[in-house]
N, C-alpha and C positions, 0 to 999 in steps of 0.2 A: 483508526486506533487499533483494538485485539485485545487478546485475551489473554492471560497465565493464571491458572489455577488447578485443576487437576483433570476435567474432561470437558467434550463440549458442551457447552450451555453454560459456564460457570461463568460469573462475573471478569471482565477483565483487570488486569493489573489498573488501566486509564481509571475504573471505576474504584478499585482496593487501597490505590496506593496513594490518591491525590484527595485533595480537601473537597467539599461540596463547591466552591468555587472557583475552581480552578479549568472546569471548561471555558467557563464566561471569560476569565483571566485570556487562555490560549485563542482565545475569538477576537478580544481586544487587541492582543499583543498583533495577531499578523494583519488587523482591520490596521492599525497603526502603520506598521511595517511596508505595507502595500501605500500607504496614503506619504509616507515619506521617501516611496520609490524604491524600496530595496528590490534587489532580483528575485522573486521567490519562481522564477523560472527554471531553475538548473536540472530539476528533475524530468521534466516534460521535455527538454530538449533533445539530451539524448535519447528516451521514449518514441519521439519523435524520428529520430533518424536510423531505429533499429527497425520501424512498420511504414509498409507503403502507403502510399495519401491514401487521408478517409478509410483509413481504419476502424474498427473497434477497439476499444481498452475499457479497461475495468480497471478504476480507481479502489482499492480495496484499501480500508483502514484511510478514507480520504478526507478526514477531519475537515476542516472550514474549507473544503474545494479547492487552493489554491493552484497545484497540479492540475487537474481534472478540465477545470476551468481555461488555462492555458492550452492545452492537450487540445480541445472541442473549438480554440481560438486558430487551433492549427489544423483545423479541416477535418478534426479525426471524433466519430461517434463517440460517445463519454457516459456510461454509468458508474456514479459512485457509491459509495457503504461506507457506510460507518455503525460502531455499535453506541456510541454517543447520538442521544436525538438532539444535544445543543448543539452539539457542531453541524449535522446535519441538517437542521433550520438554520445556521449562519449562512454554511451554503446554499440552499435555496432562497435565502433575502438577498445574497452578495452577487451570485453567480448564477442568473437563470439560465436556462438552455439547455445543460446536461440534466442526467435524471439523478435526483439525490436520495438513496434508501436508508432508514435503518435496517441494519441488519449485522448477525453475528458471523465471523468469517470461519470459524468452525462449525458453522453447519448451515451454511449458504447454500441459498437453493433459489436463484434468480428466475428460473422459471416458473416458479410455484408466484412471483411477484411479475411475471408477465414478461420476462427479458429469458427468451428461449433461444436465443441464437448467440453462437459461441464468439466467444474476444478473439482477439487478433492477439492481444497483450494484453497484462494486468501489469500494474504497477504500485509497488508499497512502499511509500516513501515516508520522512515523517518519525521514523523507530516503529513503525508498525509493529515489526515481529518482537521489540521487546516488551511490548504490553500486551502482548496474548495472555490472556490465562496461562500458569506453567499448567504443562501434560499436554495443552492440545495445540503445539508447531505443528506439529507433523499434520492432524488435520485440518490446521490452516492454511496448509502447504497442499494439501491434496485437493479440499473444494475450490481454494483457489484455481487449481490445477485443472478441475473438473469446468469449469467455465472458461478455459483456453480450446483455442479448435488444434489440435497434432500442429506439431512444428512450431505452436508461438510459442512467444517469449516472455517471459516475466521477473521483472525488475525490482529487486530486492535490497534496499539501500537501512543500515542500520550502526549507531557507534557499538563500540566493539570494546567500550568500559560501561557495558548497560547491565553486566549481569546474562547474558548469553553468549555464551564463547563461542566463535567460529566452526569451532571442532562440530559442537552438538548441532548447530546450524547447517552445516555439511553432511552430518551422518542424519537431520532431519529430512534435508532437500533429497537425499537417497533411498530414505524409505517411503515418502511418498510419489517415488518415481520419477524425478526429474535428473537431470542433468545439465551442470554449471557449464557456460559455454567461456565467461569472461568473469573477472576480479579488479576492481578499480578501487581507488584508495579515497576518490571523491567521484561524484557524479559529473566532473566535467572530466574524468577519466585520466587523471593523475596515477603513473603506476601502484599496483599494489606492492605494498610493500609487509612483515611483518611487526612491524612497529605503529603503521597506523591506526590512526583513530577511530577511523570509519569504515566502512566495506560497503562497495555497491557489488552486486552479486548477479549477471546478468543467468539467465535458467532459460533453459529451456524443456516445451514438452517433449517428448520421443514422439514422433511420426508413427 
């Protein structure tokens, strides 16, 4: 999930903007989802094929694990966050295996919860970044950041009629030092175009 409000620590939008029920609702909806076979695969695939076998990733903003879960199916180590603790006991009922935390991604600090060794990739799929707290992208963009080892990758997929325009998501991804290696219009890597709906956003750290 994430944050928008004005610094870190603040409630996120998932918490400000939605009803008291509407976790339980979003746990239902993909328990459903998953049980009538849809693909909720597509994010984890390409994830997959940007890191070598048995990798690390960091599922950030990783709501009921479905991602994460996929990801750890395909050989690759898996901690995820969330700042929702329902979604994050769905995925620990749904999905044992990977490691499931609460936590805020504006002020993530995985080693202080015992995970001191760096990702290979993170990945935020989901709308992550448009339920950040507004004011803290950029340091959701940077602790994220701070939990990549030099050179990885991470995977930034979000619609693009959510209330955060491309632009300020760009001039965010540059102030907390990264740089965009690729632009896709879907996560199974349909060109970008400027009319699309969606943006998958591949980033990388600098070396």
């Amino acid at each position: 999930m994430s944050e928008r409000s004005t610094a870190p620590g603040s409630p996120t939008r998932w918490a400000t903007d939605t009803g008291p029920e509407h976790s339980q609702w979003y746990v239902d909806r993909f328990r459903q989802l998953a049980a009538e076979g849809a693909d909720l695969a597509g994010e984890a695939r390409l994830v997959d094929a940007l890191v070598p076998p048995r990798s690390r990733i960091l599922d950030a903003g990783c709501g009921t694990g479905r991602v994460g879960t996929e990801l750890a199916a395909r050989g690759h180590t898996v901690v995820g966050v969330d700042a929702d603790p329902v979604l994050v006991e769905a995925a620990r009922a749904d999905h044992p295996g990977p490691r499931w935390l609460v936590a805020d991604l504006a002020t993530l600090d995985l080693a202080a919860a015992g995970e001191p060794e760096p990702f290979d990739a993170a990945v935020l799929a989901g709308n992550v970044m448009t339920f950040v707290a507004a004011g803290t992208e950029v340091a959701v963009l940077r602790q994220v950041a701070a939990h990549v080892r030099p050179d990885g990758v991470i995977a930034i997929g979000f619609g693009t009629d959510r209330g955060y325009p491309l632009a300020d998501f760009d001039a965010h991804v540059a102030a907390a030092g990264l740089r965009r290696d690729h632009r896709f219009a879907t996560w199974d890597l349909r060109p970008w175009h400027d009319d699309a709906d969606f943006a998958v956003s591949v980033l990388r750290r600098p070396a």
